[in-house]
N, C-alpha and C positions, 0 to 999 in steps of 0.2 A: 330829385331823388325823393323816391316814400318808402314810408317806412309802415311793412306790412305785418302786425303783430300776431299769431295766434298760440292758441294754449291746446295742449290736448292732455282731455282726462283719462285717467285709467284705473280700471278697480279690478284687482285680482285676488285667485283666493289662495295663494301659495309665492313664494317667495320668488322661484324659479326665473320668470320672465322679468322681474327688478334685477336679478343678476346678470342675466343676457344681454340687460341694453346697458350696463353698468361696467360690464366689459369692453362694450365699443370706448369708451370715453378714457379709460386708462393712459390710455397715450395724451391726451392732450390736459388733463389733471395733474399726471406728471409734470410736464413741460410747466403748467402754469403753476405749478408750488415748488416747482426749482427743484428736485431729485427723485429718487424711487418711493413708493408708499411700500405700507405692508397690508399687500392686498387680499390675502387670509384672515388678516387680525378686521379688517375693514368687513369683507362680508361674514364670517362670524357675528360681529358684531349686530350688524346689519339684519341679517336671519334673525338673531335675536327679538331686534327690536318688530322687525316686521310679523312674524310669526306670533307672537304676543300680541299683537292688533290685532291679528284675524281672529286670534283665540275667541277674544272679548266680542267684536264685530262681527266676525263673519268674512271680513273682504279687509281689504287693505286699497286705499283709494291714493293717489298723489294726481298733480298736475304738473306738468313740463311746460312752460313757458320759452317761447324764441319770438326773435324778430328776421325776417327779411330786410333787406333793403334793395328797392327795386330803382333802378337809376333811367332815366328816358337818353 
């Protein structure tokens, strides 16, 4: 087995596309903290803090991190 790591960066200038992919993950977020979130108070928050970065910046940058593992 390998173990195949990459990152991908992203820089945006609006919030929009952070809550898109922010949505896929709800289900398994849940599951792994053991009950319901409050998923309004979470992107409220969220916009907040991102929105305020571009202000200053310009762009709002993160990176995602995973691994594969690839078995023979």
């Amino acid at each position: 087995m390998e173990a195949e790591p990459f990152v991908t960066a992203i820089a945006v200038r609006t919030h929009d596309p952070l809550l898109d992919m922010s949505e896929s993950t709800r289900g398994s977020v849940e599951v792994f903290l053991g009950g319901p979130v409050d998923w309004d108070g979470v992107e409220t928050e969220a916009c907040r803090i991102i929105d305020e970065i571009i202000e200053v910046e310009g762009v709002f940058r993160t990176e995602i991190s995973s691994i594969s593992f690839l078995c023979n």
